[in-house]
N, C-alpha and C positions, 0 to 999 in steps of 0.2 A: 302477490306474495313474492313471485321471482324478483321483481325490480326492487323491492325491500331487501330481499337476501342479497342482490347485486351490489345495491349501494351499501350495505353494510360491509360488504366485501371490498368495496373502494377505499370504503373510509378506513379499515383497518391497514389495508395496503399501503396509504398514502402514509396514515401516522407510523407504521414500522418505516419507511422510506425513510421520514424527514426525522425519524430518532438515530440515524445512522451517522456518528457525527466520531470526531479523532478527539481522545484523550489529549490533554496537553500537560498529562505529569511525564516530570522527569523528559524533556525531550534529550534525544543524543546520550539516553543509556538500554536503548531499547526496549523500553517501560513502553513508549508511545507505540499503543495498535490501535484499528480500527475498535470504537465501540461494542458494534455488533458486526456478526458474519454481513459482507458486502453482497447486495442482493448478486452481482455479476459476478462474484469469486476472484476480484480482482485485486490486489495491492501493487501498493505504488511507494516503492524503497527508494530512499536517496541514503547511499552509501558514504557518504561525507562525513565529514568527525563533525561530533554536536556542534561546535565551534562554526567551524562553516554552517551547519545548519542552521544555528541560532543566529551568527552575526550576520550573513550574506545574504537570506531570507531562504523560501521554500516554499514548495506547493501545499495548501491548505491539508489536501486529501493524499498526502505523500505519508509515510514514515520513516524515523531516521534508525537504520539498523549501517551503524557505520561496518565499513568491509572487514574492519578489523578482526569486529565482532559477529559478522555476518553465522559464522559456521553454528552459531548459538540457539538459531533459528529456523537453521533449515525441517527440521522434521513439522514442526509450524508449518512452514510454506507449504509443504506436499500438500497438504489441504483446499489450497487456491488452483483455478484453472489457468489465470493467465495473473503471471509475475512481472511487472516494468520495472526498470532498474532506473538510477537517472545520478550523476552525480558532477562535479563542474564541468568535464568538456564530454565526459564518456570514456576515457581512458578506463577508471577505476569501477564503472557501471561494467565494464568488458568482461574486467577482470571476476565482479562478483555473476555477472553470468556463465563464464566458462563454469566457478566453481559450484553453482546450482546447478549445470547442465551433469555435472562431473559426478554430485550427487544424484542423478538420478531424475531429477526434477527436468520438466519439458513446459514447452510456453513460454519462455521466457525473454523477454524481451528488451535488449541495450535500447534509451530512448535519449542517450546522448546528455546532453545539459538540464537541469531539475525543470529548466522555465520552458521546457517541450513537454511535461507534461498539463493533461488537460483534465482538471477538475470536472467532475459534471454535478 
């Protein structure tokens, strides 16, 4: 009976895992969030205007909350344990960290250029 209750416990764990996927409406108006809460409590912002996000490319498991618009979102964020920023060189990724930091928010992490971030 344990090892039934275990694997039903696998199986539920694995299909909530692999349902965890990024919306693709609307990228670059901040419409785009993860589906479901991220089992690690992690998001992964690239700060770039939709422009740059749509035409240059981007990480699959990133979202585009451009810096512009960043402050729209913050109370959102508080929610996540660990915040990665990422945007063409890391100038403007700096910049939306100072100002999450400024809010209140900790974890936060400049990761420099979008293609340093690492999908899992």
């Amino acid at each position: 009976m344990k090892k039934l209750i275990f694997r039903l416990a696998a199986v539920i764990l694995a299909a909530v895992f692999f349902s965890c996927t990024n919306s693709n409406d609307a990228p670059g108006t901040g419409e785009t969030v993860p589906a479901a809460v991220p089992v690690s409590k992690t998001i992964n912002i690239d700060v770039r205007t939709a422009g740059e996000w749509i035409d240059d490319g981007h990480a699959n498991c990133s979202v585009n909350y451009p810096l512009a618009e960043l402050d729209k979102h913050v109370d959102a964020l508080r929610s996540y344990d660990k915040i990665i920023v990422v945007c063409r060189s890391g100038s403007r990724a700096e910049v939306a960290k100072e100002m999450l930091e400024q809010a209140g928010i900790k974890h936060v992490e400049n990761k420099g250029a979008w293609q340093n971030i690492e999908c899992k």
